[in-house]
C-alpha positions in Angstrom: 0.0 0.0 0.0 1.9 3.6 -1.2 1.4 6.8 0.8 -1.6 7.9 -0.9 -3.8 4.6 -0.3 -2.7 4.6 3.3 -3.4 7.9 4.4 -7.1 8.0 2.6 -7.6 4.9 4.2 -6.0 5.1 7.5 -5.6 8.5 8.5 -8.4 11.1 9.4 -7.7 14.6 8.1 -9.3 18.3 9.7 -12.6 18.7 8.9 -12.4 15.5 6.3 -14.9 12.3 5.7 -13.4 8.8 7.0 -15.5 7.5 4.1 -15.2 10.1 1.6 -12.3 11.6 2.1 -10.5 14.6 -0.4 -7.5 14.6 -1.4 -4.4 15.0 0.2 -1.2 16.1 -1.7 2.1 14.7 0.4 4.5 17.4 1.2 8.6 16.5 0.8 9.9 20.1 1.8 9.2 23.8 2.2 10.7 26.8 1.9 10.8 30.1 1.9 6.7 30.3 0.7 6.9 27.4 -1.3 5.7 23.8 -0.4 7.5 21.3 -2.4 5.1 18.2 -3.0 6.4 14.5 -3.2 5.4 14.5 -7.2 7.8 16.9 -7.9 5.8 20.7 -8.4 6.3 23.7 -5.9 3.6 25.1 -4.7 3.2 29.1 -3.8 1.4 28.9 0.1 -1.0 31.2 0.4 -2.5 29.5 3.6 0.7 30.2 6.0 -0.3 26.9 7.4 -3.5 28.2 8.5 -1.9 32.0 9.4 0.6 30.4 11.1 4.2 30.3 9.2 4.2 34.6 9.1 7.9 33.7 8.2 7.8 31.3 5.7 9.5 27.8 5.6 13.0 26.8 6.8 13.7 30.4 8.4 17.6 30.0 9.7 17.0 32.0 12.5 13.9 29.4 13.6 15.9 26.7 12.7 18.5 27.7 14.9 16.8 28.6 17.6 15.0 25.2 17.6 18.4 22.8 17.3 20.2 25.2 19.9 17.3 24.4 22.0 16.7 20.8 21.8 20.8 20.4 22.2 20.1 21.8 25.8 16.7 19.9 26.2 13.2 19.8 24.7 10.8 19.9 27.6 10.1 19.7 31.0 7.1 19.9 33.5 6.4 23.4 34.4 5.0 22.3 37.5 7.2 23.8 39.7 9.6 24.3 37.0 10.6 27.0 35.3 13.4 27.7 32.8 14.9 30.6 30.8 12.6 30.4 27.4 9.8 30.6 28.9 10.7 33.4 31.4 12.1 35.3 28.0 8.9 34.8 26.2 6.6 36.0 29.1 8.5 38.9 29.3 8.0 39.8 25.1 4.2 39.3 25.8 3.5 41.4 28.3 6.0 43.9 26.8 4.3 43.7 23.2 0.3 42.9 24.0 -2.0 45.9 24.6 -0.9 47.6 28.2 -2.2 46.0 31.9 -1.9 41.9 30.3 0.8 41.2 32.8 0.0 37.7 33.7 0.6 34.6 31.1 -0.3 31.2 31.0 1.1 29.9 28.4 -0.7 26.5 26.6 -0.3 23.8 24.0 -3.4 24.9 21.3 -5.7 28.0 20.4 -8.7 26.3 21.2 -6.5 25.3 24.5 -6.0 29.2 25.3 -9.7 29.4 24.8 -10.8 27.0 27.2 -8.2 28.4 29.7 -9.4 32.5 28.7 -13.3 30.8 29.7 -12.3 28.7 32.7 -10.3 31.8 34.0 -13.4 34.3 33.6 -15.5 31.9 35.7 -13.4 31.0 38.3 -13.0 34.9 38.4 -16.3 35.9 39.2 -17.0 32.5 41.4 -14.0 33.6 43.4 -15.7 37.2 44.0 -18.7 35.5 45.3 -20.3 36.3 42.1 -21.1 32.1 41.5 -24.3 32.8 39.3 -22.2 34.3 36.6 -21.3 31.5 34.6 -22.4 32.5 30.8 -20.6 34.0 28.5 -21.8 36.8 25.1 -20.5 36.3 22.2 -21.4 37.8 18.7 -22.9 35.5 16.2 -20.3 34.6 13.1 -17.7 33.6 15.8 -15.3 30.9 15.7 -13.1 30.3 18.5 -12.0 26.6 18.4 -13.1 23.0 18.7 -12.8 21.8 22.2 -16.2 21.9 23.5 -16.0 25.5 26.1 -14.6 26.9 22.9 -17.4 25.2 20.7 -19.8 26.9 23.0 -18.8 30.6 21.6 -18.8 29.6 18.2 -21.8 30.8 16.1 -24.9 28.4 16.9 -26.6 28.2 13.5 -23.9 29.2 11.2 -20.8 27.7 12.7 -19.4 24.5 12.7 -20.1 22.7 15.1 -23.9 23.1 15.2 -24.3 19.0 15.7 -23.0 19.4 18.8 -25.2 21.8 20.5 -27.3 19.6 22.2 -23.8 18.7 24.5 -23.0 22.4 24.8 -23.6 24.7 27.3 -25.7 27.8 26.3 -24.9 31.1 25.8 -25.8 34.5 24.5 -25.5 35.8 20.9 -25.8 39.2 19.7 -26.0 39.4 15.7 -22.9 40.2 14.2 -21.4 43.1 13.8 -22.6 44.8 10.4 -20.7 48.0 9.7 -17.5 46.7 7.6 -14.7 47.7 8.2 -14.3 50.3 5.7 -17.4 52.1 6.3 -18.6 54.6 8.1 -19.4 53.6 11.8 -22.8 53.2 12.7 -23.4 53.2 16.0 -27.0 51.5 16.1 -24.6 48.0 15.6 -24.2 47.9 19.2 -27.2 48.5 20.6 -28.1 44.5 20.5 -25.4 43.4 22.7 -25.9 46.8 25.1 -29.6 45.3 25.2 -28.5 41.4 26.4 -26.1 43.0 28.5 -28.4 45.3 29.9 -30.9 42.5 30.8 -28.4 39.7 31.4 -25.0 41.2 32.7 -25.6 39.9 36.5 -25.3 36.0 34.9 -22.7 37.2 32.3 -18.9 36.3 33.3 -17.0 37.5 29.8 -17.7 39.0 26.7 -15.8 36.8 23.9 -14.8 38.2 20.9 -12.5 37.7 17.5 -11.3 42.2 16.9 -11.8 43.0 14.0 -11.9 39.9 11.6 -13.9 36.9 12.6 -12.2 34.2 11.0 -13.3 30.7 10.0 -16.8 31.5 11.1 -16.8 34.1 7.9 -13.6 35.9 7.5 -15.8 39.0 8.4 -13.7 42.1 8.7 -16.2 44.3 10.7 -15.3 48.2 12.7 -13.1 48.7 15.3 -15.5 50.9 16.7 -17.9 47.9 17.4 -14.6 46.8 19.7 -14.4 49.9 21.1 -17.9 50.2 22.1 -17.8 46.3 23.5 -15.0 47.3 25.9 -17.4 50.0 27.4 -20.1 48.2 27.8 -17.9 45.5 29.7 -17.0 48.0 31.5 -20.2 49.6 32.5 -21.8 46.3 33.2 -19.2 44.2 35.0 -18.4 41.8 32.7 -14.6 40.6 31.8 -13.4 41.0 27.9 -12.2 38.1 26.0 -10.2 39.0 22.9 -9.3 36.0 20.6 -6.4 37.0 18.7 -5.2 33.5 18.0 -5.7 34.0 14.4 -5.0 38.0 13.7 -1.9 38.2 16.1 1.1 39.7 15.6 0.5 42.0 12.6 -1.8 39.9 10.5 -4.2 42.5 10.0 -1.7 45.8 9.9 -1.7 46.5 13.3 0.8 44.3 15.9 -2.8 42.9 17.3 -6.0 43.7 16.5 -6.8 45.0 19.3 -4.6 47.7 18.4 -7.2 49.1 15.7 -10.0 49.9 18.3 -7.2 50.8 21.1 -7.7 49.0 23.3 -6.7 46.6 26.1 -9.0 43.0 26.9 -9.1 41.4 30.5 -7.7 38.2 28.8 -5.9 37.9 25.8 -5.9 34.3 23.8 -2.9 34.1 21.3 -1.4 31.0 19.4 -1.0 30.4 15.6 1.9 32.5 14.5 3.4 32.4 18.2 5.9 30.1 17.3 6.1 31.2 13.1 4.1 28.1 12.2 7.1 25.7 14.1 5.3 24.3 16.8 1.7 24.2 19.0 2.2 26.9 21.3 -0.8 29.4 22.4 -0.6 31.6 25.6 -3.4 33.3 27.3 -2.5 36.4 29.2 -4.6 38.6 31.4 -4.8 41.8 34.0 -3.4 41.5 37.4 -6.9 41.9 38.6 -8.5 38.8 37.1 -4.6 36.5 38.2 -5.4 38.0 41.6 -9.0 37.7 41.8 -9.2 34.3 40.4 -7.1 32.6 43.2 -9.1 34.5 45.9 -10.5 31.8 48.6 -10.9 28.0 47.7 -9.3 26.8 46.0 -6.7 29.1 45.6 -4.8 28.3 42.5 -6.6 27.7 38.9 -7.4 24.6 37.9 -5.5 24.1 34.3 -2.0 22.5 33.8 -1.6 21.7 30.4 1.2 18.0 30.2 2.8 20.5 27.6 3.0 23.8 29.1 5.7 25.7 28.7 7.3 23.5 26.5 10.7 24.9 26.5 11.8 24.2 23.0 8.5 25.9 21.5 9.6 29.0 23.5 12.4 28.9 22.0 11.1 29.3 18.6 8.2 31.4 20.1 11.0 34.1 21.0 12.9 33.8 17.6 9.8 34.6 15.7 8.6 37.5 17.9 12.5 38.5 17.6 11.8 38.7 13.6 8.5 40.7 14.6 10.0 43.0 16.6 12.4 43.7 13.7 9.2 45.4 12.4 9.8 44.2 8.4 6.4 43.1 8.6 5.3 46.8 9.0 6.4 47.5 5.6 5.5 44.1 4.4 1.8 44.1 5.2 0.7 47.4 3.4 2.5 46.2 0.4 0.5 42.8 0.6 -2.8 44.6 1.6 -2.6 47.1 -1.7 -1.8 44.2 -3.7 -4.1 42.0 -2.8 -6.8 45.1 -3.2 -5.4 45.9 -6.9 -5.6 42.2 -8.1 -8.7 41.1 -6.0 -10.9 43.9 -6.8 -11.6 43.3 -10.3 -13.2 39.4 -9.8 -15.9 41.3 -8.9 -16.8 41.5 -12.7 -18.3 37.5 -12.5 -21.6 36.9 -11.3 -20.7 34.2 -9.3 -18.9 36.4 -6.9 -20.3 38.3 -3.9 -17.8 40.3 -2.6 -14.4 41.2 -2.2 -13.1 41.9 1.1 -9.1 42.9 1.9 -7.6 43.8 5.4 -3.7 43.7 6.1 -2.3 40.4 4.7 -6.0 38.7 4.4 -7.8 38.1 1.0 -11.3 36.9 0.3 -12.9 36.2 -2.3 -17.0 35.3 -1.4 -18.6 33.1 -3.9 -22.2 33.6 -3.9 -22.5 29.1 -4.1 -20.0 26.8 -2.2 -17.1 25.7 -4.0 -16.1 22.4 -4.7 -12.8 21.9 -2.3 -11.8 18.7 -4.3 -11.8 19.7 -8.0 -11.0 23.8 -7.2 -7.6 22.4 -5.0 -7.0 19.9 -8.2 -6.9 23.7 -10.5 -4.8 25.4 -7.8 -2.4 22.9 -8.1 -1.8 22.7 -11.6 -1.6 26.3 -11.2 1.2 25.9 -9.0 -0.8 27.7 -5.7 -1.1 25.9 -2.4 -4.7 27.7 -1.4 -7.9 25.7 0.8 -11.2 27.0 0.3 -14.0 26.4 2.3 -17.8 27.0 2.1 -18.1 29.6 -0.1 -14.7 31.2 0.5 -11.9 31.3 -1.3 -9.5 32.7 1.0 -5.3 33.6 1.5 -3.0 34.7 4.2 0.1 34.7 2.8 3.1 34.3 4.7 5.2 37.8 4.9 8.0 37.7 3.0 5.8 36.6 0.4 7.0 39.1 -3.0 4.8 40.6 -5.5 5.3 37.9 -8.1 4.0 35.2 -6.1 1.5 36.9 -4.5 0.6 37.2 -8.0 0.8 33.7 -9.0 -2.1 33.2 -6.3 -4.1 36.1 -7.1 -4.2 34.7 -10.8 -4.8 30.9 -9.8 -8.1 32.4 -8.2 -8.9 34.0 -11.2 -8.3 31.3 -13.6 -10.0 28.7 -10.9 -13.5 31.3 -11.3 -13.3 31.7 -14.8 -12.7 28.0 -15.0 -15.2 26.6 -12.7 -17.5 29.6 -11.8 -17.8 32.3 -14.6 -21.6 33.1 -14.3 
């Protein structure tokens, strides 16, 4: 049995039939933005490994950082334990995240960070004697995960995980934000969450929310005023803020976080994804000394999450390597020059029927069909086309890594094109 036979019938693949599987392409090496696939083609990525490699493949200062780490040693338990890459990493997240996030926990997944962001919000409140507030708000279009406290937050109807929410616990929805994010704010678009909050705010631990761009649950790019206005109405009505940055952290979207377009700063902070340039699971949830203090009030005194993982010392490593290439700040000459392409070569797809809209922010481009696309046969065009880009629903999206340059970015923009005119020209 080759490679191909046993992995379609052996191995289970994200989101993926066991019965009905699609195809897999088996990748030999990457580097630099291209994914070199065991039949011989390189592919231009314009997935970063689901926004993760920001770098690109094979980065020597990565590399190094990892194999000077795992000379010294890979892990240990950070139970009682610490060591010097994680104390150096802690120290470029509270130095780099939006001010008063001066506690970290640092975890092994971004739906992981999730759970630990939810968990800490309601052992907050139980720990101020506040026990009946144990739901969470969320807008609708959210996706924060799929462990089952982060399946919780995801959109209900819409999302992904709708066959599960008979298991879930429930929680409160506001619509989706609807003022994009290049329009004019409109104000009215908060007045549904002030109204749950109003009535509900005594049982409400945390407001959860994705700044800025909801991700898989749309790739919505909606105001920063609407994240502006959620942090005052937290405010007002006692209720901690969540922000989700797994996905749009460090300088997806323009900005270092997204957070950063609405200025300003959440109770808890989930990142993960391009923590470690696309190397290795690492996420880290940080938060105010107020909610680390609060939450270890009384019984039982500590909180109750130890990730095996934690603080796994050669993704810390890595972790401070790629914020080290961050902090160099190419990326803020990088992203612009992304963003304006992506707008220039993007734009004009508009012209087929079949597409709804176009939307552009930072180093994000979608393309909305108005009909689901065909994953299978529009990945088999992609290919051919030299482009390493996974659609789903009715989105074809990218997130190219950063040091992407114009011509490639250009070989992707032009594989979408062909794959519409191709598959979808009315």
């Amino acid at each position: 049995m080759n490679n191909t036979e046993f992995d379609k019938r052996h191995i289970w693949h994200p989101y993926t039939s066991a019965t009905h599987p699609l195809p897999c392409y088996e990748v030999v090496g990457a580097e630099g933005v291209e994914l070199e696939l065991a039949t011989g083609e390189k592919l231009v990525d314009g997935m970063s490994s689901w926004w993760a490699a920001v770098h690109g493949y094979n980065h020597p200062l990565l590399n190094q950082a990892a194999h000077k780490q795992i000379d010294a040693f890979s892990h240990v338990m950070f139970g009682g334990i610490t060591h010097q890459p994680a104390i150096d990493l802690c120290r470029r997240l509270i130095d780099m995240t939006p001010d008063g996030l001066n506690r970290v926990f640092l975890a092994d997944s971004g739906s992981v960070a999730v759970e630990v962001a939810i968990k800490m919000a309601l052992q907050y409140w139980a720990c101020q004697g506040r026990a009946q507030k144990t739901k969470l708000l969320a807008p609708r279009n959210g996706y924060h995960g799929d462990t089952f406290a982060a399946m919780s937050v995801c959109d209900p109807i819409n999302g992904m995980h709708s066959l599960f929410q008979k298991s879930l616990i429930e929680h409160f929805f506001a619509p989706a934000p609807q003022t994009r994010f290049d329009q004019t704010w409109n104000a009215d678009d908060i007045l549904p969450m002030r109204e749950i909050l109003e009535k509900h705010h005594h049982e409400i631990a945390a407001l959860i929310l994705e700044p800025v761009v909801q991700g898989a649950g749309g790739m919505r790019l909606y105001h920063p005023e609407y994240v502006k206005a959620c942090r005052q109405l937290c405010d007002e009505y006692n209720v901690l803020l969540i922000c989700d940055e797994i996905a749009t952290g460090f300088g997806r979207t323009g900005k270092l976080f997204a957070c950063d377009h609405a200025q300003i700063s959440p109770d808890i902070l989930c990142l993960g994804k391009a923590l470690t340039g696309g190397y290795l699971t690492m996420a880290a949830t940080l938060c105010t000394d107020e909610v680390a203090e609060g939450t270890c009030v009384g019984s039982p005194g500590v909180f109750m999450h130890g990730p095996t993982y934690m603080g796994n010392a050669l993704a810390c490593s890595v972790a401070n390597a790629s914020i080290d290439l961050i902090l160099e700040g190419a990326w803020e000459q990088q992203i612009p020059s992304i963003e304006m392409q992506l707008r220039a070569e993007l734009t004009p797809l508009l012209k087929y029927e079949s597409v709804s809209d176009i939307r552009v922010l930072g180093a994000i481009g979608v393309v909305e069909m108005k009909q689901p696309v065909d994953v299978a046969e529009i990945q088999k065009i992609f290919v051919k086309q030299g482009v390493w880009i996974r659609p789903f629903g009715k989105l074809i999206y990218i997130m190219p890594p950063y040091i992407i340059q114009p011509e490639q970015l250009r070989k992707l923009t032009s594989a979408i094109g062909f794959a519409i005119e191709r598959l979808y020209p009315n």
